[in-house]
C-alpha positions as CSV (number, residue, x, y, z in Angstrom):
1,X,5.0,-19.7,7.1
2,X,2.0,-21.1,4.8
3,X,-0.7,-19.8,4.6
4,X,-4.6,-20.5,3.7
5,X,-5.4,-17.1,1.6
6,X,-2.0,-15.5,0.9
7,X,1.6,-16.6,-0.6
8,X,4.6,-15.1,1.1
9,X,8.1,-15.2,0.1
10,X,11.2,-13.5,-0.1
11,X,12.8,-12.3,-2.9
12,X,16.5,-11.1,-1.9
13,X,15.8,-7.8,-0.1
14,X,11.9,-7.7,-0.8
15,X,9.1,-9.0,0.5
16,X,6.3,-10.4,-1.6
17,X,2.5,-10.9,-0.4
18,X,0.3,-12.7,-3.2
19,X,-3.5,-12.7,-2.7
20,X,-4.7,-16.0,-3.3
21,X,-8.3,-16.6,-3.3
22,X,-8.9,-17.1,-7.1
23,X,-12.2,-18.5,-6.9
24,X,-13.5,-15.9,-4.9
25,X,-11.6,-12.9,-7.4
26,X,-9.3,-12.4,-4.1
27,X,-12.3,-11.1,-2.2
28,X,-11.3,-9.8,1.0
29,X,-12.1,-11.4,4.5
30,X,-11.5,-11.1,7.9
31,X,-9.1,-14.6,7.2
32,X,-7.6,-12.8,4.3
33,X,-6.6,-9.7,6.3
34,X,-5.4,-11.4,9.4
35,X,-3.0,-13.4,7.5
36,X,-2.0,-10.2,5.3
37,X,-1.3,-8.3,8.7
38,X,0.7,-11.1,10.4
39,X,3.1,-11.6,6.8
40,X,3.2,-7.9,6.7
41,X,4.2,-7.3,10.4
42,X,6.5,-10.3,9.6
43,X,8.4,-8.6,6.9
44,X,8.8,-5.0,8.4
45,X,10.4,-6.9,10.8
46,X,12.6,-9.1,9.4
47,X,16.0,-7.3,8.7
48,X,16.7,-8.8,5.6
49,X,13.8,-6.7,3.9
50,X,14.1,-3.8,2.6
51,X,10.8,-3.0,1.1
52,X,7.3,-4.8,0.1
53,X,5.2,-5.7,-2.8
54,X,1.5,-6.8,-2.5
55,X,0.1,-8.4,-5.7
56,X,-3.0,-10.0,-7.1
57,X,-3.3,-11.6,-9.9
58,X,-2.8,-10.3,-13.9
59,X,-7.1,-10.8,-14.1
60,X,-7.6,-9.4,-10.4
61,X,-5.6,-7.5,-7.4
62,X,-9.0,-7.9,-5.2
63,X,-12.7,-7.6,-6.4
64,X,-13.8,-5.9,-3.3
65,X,-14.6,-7.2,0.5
66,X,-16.0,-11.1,1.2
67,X,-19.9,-9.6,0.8
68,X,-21.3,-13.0,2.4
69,X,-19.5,-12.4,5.1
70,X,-21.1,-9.1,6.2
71,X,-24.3,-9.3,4.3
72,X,-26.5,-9.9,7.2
73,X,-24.6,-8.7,10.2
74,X,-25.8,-5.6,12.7
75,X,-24.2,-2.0,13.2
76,X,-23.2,-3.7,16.8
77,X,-21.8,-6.7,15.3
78,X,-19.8,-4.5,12.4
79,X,-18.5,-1.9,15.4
80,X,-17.4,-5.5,17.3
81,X,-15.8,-7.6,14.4
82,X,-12.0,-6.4,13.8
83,X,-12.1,-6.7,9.6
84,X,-12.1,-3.2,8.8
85,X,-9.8,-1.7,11.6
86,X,-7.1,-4.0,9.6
87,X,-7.3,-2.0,6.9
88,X,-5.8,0.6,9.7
89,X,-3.4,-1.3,11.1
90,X,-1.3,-1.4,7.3
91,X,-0.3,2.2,8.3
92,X,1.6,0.6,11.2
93,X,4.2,-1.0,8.8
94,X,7.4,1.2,8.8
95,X,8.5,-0.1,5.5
96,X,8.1,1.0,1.8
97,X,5.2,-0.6,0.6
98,X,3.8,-1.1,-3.1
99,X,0.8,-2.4,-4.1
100,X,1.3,-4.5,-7.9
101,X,-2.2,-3.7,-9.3
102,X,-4.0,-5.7,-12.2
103,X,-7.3,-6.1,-13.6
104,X,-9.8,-4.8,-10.5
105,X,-9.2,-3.0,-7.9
106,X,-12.4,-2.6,-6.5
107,X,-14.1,-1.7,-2.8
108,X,-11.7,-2.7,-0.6
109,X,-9.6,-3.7,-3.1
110,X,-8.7,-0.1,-4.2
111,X,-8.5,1.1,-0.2
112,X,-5.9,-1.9,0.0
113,X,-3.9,-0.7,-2.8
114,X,-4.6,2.9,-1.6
115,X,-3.0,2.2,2.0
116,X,0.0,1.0,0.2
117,X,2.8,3.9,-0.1
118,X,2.9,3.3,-4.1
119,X,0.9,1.9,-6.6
120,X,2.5,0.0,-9.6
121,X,-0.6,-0.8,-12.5
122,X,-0.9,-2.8,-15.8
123,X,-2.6,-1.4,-18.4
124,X,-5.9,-3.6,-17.4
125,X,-6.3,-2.2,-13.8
126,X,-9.6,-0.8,-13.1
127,X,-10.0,1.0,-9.9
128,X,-13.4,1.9,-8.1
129,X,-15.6,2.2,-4.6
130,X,-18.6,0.3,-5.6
131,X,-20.0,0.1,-2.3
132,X,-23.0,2.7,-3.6
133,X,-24.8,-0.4,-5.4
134,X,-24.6,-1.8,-2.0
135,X,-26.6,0.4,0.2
136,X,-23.8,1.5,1.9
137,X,-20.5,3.8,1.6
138,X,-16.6,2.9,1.3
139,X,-15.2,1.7,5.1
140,X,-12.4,1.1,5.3
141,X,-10.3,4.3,4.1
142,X,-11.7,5.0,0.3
143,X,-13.4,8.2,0.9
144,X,-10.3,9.7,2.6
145,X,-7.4,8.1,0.8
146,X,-8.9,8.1,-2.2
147,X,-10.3,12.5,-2.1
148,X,-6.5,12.9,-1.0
149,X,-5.3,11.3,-4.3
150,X,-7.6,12.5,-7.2
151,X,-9.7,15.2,-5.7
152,X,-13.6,15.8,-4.4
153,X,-15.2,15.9,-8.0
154,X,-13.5,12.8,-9.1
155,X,-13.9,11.2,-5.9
156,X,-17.3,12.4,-5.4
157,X,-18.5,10.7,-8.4
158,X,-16.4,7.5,-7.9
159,X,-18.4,7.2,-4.2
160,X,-21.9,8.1,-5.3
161,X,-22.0,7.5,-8.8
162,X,-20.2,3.9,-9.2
163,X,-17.3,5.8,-11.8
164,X,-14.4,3.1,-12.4
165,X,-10.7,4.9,-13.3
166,X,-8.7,3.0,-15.8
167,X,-5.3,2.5,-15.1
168,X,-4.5,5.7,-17.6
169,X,-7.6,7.8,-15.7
170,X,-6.0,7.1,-12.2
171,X,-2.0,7.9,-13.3
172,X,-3.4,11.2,-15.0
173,X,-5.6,12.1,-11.1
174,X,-2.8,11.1,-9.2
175,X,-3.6,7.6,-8.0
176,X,-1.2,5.7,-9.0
177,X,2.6,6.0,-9.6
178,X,2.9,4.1,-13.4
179,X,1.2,2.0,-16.2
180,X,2.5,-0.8,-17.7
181,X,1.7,-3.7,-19.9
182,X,0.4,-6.5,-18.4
183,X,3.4,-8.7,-19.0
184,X,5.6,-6.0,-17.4
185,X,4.0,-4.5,-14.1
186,X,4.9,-7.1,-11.6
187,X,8.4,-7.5,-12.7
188,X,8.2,-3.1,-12.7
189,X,7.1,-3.1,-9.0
190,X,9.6,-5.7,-7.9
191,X,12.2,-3.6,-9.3
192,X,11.3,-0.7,-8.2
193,X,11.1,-2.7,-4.6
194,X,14.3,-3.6,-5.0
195,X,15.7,-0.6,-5.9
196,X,13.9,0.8,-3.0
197,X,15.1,-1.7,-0.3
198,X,18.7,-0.9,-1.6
199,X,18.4,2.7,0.5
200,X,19.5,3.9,3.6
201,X,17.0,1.9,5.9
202,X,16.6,4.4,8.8
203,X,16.1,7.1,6.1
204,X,13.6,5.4,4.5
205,X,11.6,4.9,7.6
206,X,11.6,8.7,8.2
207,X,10.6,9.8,5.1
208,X,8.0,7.7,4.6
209,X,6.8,8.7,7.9
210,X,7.2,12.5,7.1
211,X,5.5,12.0,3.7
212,X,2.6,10.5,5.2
213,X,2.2,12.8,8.2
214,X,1.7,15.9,5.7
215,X,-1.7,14.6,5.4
216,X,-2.7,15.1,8.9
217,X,-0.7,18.0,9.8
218,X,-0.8,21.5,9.1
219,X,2.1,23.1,7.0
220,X,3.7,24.3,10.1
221,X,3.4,21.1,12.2
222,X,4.2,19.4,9.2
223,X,7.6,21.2,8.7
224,X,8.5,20.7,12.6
225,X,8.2,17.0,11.5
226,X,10.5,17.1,8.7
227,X,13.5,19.1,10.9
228,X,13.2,16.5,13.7
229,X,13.5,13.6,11.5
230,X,15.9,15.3,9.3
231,X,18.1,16.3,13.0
232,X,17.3,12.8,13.9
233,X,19.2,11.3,10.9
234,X,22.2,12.9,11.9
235,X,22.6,10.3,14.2
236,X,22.8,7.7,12.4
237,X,26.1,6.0,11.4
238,X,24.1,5.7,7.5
239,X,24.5,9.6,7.7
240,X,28.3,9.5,8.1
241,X,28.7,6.8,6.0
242,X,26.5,8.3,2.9
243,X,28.0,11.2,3.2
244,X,31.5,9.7,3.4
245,X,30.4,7.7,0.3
246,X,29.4,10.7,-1.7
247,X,32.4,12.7,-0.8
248,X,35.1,9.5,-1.9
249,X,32.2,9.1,-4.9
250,X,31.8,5.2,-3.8
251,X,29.0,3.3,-3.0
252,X,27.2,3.7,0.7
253,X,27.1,0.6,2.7
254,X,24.1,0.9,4.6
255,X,24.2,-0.8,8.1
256,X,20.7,0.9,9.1
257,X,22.3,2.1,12.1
């Protein structure tokens, strides 16, 4: 499908989704995110894809939110208008998702990236919540995601006090999964997608899932979680078959059944 603000394609087993509004530093819209959602929904489920990338470009991932578009809206109007419960709906996709991050990463640029499962960076990303110069607060998942990630001092002063993480900065709190040269990051996270989307499929579905429900669980809960999923697996044909791979010391063929 083409679209307006976004470029979509396949590449073998991964899904690629390119933010394309250069002349706008890949601000974020409520256009933007509805075609994001509908390539995203389109991927998880297409068959054929294993995993995701999201990517900006090397000078910009996204610069923040579309600011004319909300500048002089009403509470009522923000609570009616559907841009920032998008942000919520990327937690639907069942997938492994990586966000390719260069240059800034800013607003809800970084809660994009930070929704992702796994963040790939070139040595030029710059991550912040600027929304403080605003006259207003993160939105759409940056002070929850982000607290979770590098902790309540670092986030603290990333919310109130404008602090931007380099790329080194948010690999040593935790943000981000690895730094590389500009030349080399995109190329990194497609690998790494492909690598990825190489993997049982079924078992990557539930660990993802388990992974990301030991954030709203407690220990306990969180543990139940893991035994069900990890009975549930069991299954599976990919179980057999894995296991009948490692035994004969072969590779699996994964059917994701």
């Amino acid at each position: 499908m083409t679209y307006k603000n976004i470029i979509s394609e396949k590449r073998e087993k991964v899904g690629v989704i390119t933010l394309n509004r250069p002349k706008a530093m890949n601000a974020l819209n409520g256009e933007l995110m509805a075609e994001l959602m509908d390539a995203l929904f389109a991927f998880d489920a297409d068959e054929e894809i294993g995993a995701i990338v999201i990517a900006g470009s090397e000078r910009v991932f996204a610069a923040g939110a579309d600011i004319s578009q909300m500048a002089q809206m009403s509470a009522v109007e923000m609570i009616k208008d559907s841009f920032v419960e998008l942000f919520d709906e990327i937690s639907k996709i069942k997938k492994p998702l990586i966000a390719a991050v260069s240059g800034f990463a800013l607003g809800g640029g970084c809660e994009l990236a930070m929704s992702c499962d796994m963040i790939i960076a070139s040595e030029k990303a710059k991550f912040g919540q600027p929304e403080i110069n605003l006259g207003v607060i993160p939105g759409a998942g940056g002070t929850q995601r982000l607290t979770r990630a590098v902790g309540k001092a670092i986030a603290m002063e990333m919310v109130l006090n404008n602090r931007t993480l380099s790329a080194q900065e948010a690999f040593d709190f935790g943000l981000i999964n690895h730094v590389y040269p500009v030349d080399e990051y995109l190329d990194r996270a497609l690998k790494l997608a492909s690598r990825i989307a190489k993997r049982a499929p079924l078992a990557l579905r539930q660990g993802k899932a388990a992974v990301n429900k030991s954030f709203e669980l407690s220990l306990s809960e969180g543990l139940e979680f893991e035994r069900r999923a990890f009975y549930f697996l069991f299954a599976s044909e990919d179980q057999k078959e894995g296991m009948a791979a490692f035994s004969e010391k072969r590779s699996a063929n994964w059917k994701g059944e």
